[in-house]
N, C-alpha and C positions, 0 to 999 in steps of 0.2 A: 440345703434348703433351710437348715434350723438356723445361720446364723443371719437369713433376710431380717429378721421384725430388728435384731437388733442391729443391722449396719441402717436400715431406714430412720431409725434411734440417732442412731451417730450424725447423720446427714442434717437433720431437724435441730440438732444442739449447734452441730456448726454455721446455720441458718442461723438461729436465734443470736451467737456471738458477734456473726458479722454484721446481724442490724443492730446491735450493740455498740459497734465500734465505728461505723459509718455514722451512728445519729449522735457519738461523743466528738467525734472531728468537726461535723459539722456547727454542732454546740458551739467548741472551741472557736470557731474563724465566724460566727457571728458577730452582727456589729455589737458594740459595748458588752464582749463579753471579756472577761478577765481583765488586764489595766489598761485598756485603752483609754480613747477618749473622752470627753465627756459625755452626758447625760446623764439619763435616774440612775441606768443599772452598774454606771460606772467611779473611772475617778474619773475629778474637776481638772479639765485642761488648764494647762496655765498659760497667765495671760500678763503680759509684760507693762505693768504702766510707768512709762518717764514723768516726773512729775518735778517740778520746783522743791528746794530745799524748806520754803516756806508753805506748802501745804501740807508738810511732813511736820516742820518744826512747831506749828502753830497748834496739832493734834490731831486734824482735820479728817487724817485718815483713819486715826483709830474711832470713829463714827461712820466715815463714809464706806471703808474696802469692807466691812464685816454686812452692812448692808445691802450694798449690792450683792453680797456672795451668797446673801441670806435669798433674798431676793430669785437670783439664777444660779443654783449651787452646781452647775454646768462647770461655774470655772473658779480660777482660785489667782486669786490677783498676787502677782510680785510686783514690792516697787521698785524704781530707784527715782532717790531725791537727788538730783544736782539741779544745777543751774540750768537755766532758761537753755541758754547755747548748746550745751552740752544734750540737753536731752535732745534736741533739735537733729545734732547732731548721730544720736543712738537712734533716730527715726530715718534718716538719710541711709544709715548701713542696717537698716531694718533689724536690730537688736530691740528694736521697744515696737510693741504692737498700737500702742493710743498715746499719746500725750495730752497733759494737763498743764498748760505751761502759761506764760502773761508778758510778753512783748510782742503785739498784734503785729507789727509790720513785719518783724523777720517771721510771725507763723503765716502771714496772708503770703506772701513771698515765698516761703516753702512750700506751702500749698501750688502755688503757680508755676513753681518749679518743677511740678509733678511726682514731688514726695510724699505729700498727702492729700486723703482727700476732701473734701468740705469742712470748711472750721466754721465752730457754732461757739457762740459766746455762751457762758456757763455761770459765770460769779464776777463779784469786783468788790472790794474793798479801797483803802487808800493807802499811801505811804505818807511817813509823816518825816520829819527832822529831829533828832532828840539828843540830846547832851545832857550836861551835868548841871544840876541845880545853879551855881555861882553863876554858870551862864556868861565867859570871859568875853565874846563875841558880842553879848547885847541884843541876842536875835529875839528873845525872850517875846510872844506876842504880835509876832509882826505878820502879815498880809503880804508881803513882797516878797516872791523867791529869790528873786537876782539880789536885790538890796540886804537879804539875808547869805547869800551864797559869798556876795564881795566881803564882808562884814566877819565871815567864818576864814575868808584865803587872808587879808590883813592881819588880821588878830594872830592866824596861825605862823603866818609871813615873820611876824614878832616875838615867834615863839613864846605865847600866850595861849595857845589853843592845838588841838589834834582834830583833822579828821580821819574816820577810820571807814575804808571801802572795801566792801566785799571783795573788788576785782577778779572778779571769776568768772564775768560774759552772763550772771545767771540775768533775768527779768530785772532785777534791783539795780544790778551796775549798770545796765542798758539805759536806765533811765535815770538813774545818778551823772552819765558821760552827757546825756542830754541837758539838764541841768544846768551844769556847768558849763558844757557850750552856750545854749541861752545867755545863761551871765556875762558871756565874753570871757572865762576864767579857764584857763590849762592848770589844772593842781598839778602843783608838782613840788619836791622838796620835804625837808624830815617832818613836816607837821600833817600830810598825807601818805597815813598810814596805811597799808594794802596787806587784807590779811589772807585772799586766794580761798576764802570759805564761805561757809554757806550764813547763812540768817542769823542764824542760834548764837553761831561761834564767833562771828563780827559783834553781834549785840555786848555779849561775853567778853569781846577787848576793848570796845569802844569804853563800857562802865568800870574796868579796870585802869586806863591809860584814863578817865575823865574827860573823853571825846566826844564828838560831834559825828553822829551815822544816820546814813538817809534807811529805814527799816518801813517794810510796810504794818501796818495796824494790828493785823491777826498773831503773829510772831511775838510784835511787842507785848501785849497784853497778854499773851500765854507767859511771860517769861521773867513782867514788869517786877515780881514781888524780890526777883534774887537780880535786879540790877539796880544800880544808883544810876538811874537816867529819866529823865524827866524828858514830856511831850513838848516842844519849844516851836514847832509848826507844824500846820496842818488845816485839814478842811481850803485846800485851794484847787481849783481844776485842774492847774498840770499834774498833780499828785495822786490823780485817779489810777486808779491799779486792775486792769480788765484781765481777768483769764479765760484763755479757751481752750474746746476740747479739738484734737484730728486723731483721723483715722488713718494709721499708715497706711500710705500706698503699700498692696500684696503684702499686708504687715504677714509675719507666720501664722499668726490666730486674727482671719481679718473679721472673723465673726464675732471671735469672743470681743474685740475690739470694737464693733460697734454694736454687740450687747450693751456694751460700757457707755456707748456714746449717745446712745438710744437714751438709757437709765437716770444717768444722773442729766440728762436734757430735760429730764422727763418729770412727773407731777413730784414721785418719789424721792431721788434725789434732790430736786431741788426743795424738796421739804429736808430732807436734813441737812443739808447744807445752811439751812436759812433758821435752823435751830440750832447749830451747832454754837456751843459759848454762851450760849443766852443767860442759862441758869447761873453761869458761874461768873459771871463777867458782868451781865447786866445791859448786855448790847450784843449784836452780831458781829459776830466778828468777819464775816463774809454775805455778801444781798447777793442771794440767787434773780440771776435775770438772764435764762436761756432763750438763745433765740428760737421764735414760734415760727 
């Protein structure tokens, strides 16, 4: 009989342990407990964005990814900067959750294709033409794309002149190959130089070789102080430069994905977007105009 009080003792401790150890398991397998997903109590899911070499090159995201993340710290942006094509392509095999890219017809066409879903216009800038001060081609001023493009293939034809092309499928060459179709002109031959890279690093051979590259504005003007190249066309409507945003189809983060697409559509983004450069440049280097 003496040792009931203390086996009822024993009983009460081993009660007390196992609500112990049933309300820490349960702890554990709550949502956003330990590193799961995102939200407050957790880490930021990551979230995949494919983006042009020239929204990277230009700086654009050291403004815009630290904003948004500020913004929904949910998630935590990775980019990659390639070429138009290519990130198109990192959407098709759903390795990029949103893209940010600027050749409307192959994104409306993706989109149609049931790769992604709704594209919304986001920003646009322009591309210009630019070469080397001397100016061998004469294009210097001119209003005429074709009559500048014929002007640039002769001169080069004479080995007088280089042009230097991304050739990488990104948004630039896309509309560089249209260009030159317009013109009636096939480049081809040693004065069309193909360098297979992005914005930065065409800019970077065209001012070393003293050539002729179609760049769009925001790139150039990031970069103008360490090139010898000079603006030699510009301000014409084919050289409008429109970017939009898609939301992969069943991207793997398709929320964090249209957080993203939501945001920078949105009053937000599209205010730093439409500040970004101002101070330093003296102009935008990108006009927010997302569709309402």
């Amino acid at each position: 009989m003496c040792d009931r009080p203390r086996t009822r003792a024993l009983r009460r401790m081993a009660s007390i342990l196992l609500v112990g150890i049933v309300s820490l398991s349960l702890g554990a397998c709550a949502p956003g407990a330990g590193g799961g997903g995102g939200g407050s109590t957790g880490q930021p899911q990551s979230l995949v964005l494919a983006s042009t070499t020239s929204t990277q090159d230009s700086g654009l995201f050291d403004a815009l990814i630290p904003a948004f993340e500020k913004a929904d710290p949910s998630y935590k942006v990775k980019v990659i900067a390639v070429g138009t094509g290519e990130a198109l392509k990192l959407g098709e095999q759903k390795d990029a959750d949103v893209l940010l890219v600027h050749a409307k017809s192959d994104e409306e066409k993706f989109v149609a294709d049931g790769f992604g879903e709704a594209r919304r216009d986001v920003m646009y800038n322009d591309f210009l033409i630019v070469g080397p001060a001397d100016d061998p081609a004469g294009i210097k001023g001119s209003n005429d794309i074709t009559a500048t493009l014929k002007a640039v293939d002769k001169t080069g034809k004479a080995g007088k002149a280089v042009f230097v092309s991304r050739a990488d499928d990104s948004g630039t060459h896309k509309k560089e190959l249209k260009l030159w179709k317009a013109a009636g002109i096939e480049p081809e031959g040693d004065w069309y130089f193909k360098t297979g890279q992005g914005m930065g690093e065409t800019l970077r051979v065209a001012s070393e070789k003293k050539g002729y590259t179609l760049t769009d504005r925001a790139t150039y003007l990031s970069m103008k102080d360490t090139l010898e190249l000079d603006i030699l066309l510009e301000k014409q409507p084919p050289l409008l430069n429109q970017y939009g945003v898609i939301v992969v189809t069943d991207a793997k983060n398709e929320a964090g994905a249209q957080a993203f697409s939501t945001w920078v559509t949105g009053a937000e983004g599209q205010k730093v977007i439409g500040e970004f450069g101002v101070d330093k440049y003296g102009e935008q280097l990108f006009v927010p105009n997302a569709s309402k």
